[in-house]
Structures are given as C-alpha cells and as structure tokens.
N, C-alpha and C positions, 0 to 999 in steps of 0.2 A: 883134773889131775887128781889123783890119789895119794893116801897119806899111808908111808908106811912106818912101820913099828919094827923096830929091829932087837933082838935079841939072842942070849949064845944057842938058840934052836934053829933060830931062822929069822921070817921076813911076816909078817901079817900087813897087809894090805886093805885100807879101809878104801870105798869107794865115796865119791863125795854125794852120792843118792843115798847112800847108806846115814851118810854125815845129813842129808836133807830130812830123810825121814825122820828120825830121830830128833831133830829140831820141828820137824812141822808137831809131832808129835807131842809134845813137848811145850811144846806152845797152846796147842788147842786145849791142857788142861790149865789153863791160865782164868781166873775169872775175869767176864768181861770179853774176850773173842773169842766173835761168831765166827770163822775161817778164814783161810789165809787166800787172797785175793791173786786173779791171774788177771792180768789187760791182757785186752787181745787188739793189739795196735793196727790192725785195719778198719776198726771202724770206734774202735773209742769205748766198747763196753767194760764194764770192771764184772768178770765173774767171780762167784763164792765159791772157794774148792772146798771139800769135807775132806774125811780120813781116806776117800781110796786117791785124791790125787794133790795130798798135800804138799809134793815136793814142787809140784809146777810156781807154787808163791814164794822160793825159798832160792837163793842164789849161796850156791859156797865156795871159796874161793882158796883154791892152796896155793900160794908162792912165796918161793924158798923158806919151806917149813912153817909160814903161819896161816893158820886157818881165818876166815873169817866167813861170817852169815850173816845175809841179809836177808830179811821177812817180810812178806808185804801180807798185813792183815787187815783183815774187817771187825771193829769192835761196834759193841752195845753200844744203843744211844744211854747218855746218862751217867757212863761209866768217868773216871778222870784220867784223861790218856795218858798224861805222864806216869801213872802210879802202874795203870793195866804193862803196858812199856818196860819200865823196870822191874817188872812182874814175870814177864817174859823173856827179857834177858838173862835174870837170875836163873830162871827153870830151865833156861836152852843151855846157860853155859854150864850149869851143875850135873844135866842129865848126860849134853855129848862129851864131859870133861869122865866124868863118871865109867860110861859107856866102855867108851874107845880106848880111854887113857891119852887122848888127843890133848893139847893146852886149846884156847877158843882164846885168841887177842883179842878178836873185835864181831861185836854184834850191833846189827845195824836193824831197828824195829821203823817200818813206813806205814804208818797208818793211810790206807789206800782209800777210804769207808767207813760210815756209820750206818748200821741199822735200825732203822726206826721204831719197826715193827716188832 
C-alpha cells in the first residue's frame, strides 16, 4: 500500500518500493554491511543482494498511516552488531524521514548473516 501526502495542490503518492529503495540504500552506507539478505524458502539458501536488487531484503509496511521497515542484512565478521544495527536504523529513519517527509515509527534491523571473508 502506498503513502500519500496531501497538500492545498493536491495528492503525492509514495510507493512502498520507492519507501524500500531508499531504505536499502541507506542502509548499505552503514559501516559494517555487506548487503541486504533475500532467503529463498525452497531450499534454505541466504542470498547477498547489492544495489541493483536491494529491495527484495527490505519489507515496508503502511497501516492506517504508520510506516514501518524491516531489513534483513548481511554484516562483516568482526563488526559489533548492536552498534552496526543502530547505525542503520538512525541512517534509514533520517534519510526516508528526510526524503519523503514520511514519519518511520518502526524500524526492524534482522541480521540474517555474517561474512567471513
């Protein structure tokens, strides 16, 4: 569902891939994650997405007017994931609060993965 913005012009309409991008985006200059993670529930694999298909790790959810995002990421071995975590919540809620003029209630960070390598 999409989030609109109303004002004495009219209607602006954000779409929630629009709301995804912008969060995966957003995220990935976070130090500490390597991309935002897609399962692919038939057989159990955890893939790496990069920038061309960051929304597929990214779930955004509009009812009755609150936004929220949830991110499923792959961070660096090494890194301390609570800190990386609230590292990426501050940059997702500042960039799509920024953006859109959207409010962001709730941001849900799943770390899915660590990379070793």
């Amino acid at each position: 569902m999409a989030q609109s913005i109303t004002n004495e012009l009219g209607n602006v309409i954000v779409e929630n891939s629009v709301i995804a991008n912008i969060a995966g985006i957003s995220a990935m200059e976070s130090y500490g994650i390597v991309g935002m993670a897609s399962t692919n529930a038939a057989d159990g694999l955890l893939e790496i997405l990069r920038f061309d298909n960051l929304s597929k790790g990214i779930k955004v959810n509009t009812e009755e007017g609150r936004l929220t995002i949830s991110l499923h990421v792959v961070l660096e071995y090494g890194v301390r994931i609570s800190t990386v975590g609230n590292n990426i919540m501050d940059r997702v809620k500042f960039n799509v609060e920024n953006l859109t003029g959207l409010t962001v209630d709730f941001i849900e960070v799943l770390v899915e993965g660590i990379r070793t390598e």
